[in-house]
C-alpha positions in Angstrom: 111.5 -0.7 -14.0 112.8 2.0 -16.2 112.8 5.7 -15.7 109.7 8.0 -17.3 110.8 10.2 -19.8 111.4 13.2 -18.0 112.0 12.1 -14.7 115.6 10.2 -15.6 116.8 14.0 -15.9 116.5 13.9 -11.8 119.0 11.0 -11.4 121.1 11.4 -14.7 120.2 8.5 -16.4 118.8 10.3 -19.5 121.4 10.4 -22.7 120.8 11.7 -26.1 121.9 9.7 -28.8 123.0 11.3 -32.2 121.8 8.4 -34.9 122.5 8.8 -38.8 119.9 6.8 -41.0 121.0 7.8 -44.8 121.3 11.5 -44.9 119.4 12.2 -41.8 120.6 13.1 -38.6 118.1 12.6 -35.4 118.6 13.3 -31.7 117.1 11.1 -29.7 116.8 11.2 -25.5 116.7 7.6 -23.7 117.3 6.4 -20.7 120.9 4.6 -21.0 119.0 1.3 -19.5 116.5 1.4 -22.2 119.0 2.4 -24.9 121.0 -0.5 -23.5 118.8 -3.4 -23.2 117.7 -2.7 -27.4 121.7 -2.9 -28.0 121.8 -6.0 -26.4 118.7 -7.0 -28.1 120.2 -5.8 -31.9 123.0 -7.7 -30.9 121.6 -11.1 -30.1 119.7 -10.8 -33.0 122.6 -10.3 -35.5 124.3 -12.9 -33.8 121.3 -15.2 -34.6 121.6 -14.1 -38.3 125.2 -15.0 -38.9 124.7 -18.3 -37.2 121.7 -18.9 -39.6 124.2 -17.8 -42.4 127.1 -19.9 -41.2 124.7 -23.2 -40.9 123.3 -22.3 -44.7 126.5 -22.5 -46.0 128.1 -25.1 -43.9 125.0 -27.1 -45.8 125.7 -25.5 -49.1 129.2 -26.8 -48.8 127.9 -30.5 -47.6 125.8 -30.4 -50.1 128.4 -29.8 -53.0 130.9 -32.0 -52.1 128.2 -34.8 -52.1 126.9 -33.8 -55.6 130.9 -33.9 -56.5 131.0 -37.6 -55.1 127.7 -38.5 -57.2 129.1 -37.5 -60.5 131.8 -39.2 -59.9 130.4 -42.1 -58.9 127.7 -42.0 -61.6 131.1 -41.5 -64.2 132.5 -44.8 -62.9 129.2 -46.8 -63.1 129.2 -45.3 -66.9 132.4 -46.4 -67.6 132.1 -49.7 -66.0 129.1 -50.7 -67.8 130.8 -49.2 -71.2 133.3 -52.0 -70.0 130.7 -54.4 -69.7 129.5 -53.8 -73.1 132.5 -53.8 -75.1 134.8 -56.9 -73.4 137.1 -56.1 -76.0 138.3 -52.7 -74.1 138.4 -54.5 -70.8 140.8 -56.5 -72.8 143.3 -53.4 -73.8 142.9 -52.0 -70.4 143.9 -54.9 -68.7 141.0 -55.4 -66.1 139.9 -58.7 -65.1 136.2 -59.2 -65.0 136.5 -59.8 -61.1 138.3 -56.8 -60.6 135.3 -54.9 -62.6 132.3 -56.4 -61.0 134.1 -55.5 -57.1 134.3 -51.8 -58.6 130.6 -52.1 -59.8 130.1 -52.6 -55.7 132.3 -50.7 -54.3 130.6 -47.7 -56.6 127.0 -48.5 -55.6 128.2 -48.9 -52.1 129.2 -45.4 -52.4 126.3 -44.3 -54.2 124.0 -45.8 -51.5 126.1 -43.6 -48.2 126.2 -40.9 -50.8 121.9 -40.9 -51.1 121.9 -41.3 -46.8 124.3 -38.2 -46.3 122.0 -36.4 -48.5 118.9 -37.8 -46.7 120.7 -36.5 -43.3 122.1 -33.3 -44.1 118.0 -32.3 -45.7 116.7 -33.3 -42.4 119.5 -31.2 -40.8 120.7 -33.4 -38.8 124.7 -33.0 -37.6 
């Protein structure tokens, strides 16, 4: 498929290529398909590596605004049952027992999508 070193002087498809790796300079003769087709090939493969890297911290980022949503939901269930345990400060901050036990609910409501996100986005599911 390619030319043999040597003969790709014949029909002109023989470059060289002047490549700099730290402080050393090297010639190198290829035929331009060959040189081509491991461009292309460096290329896919970088492109491979940044969609690894945009996909670890799209699920970094997931991943953090879920931990944010469990400490704040585990700082309501805290406060709530410090309500529970001292009526007397439900009292001074006017919150009716019905009104606390639907935000005991709605918080471990939350809590329980929060732990299924977390379930989802480890399996790496979209």
């Amino acid at each position: 498929m390619f030319c043999k070193k040597g003969k790709c002087d014949k029909c002109g498809l023989m470059a060289e290529y002047t490549m700099q790796k730290d402080s050393n300079i090297e010639t190198v003769r290829k035929c331009v398909f060959h040189a081509m087709f491991e461009s292309m090939i460096r290329s896919e493969q970088a492109d491979i590596r940044i969609q690894a890297a945009i996909e670890h911290s799209r699920n970094q980022q997931n991943t953090d605004e879920l931990e944010t949503q469990k400490a704040v939901a585990h700082g309501f269930i805290g406060l709530i049952h410090t309500f529970q345990q001292n009526p007397e400060a439900v009292k001074q901050a006017g919150i009716s027992k019905q009104k606390l036990i639907k935000m005991v609910e709605m918080t471990e409501r939350k809590q329980e999508v929060i732990a299924q996100e977390q379930i989802r986005i480890a399996s790496g599911e979209k």
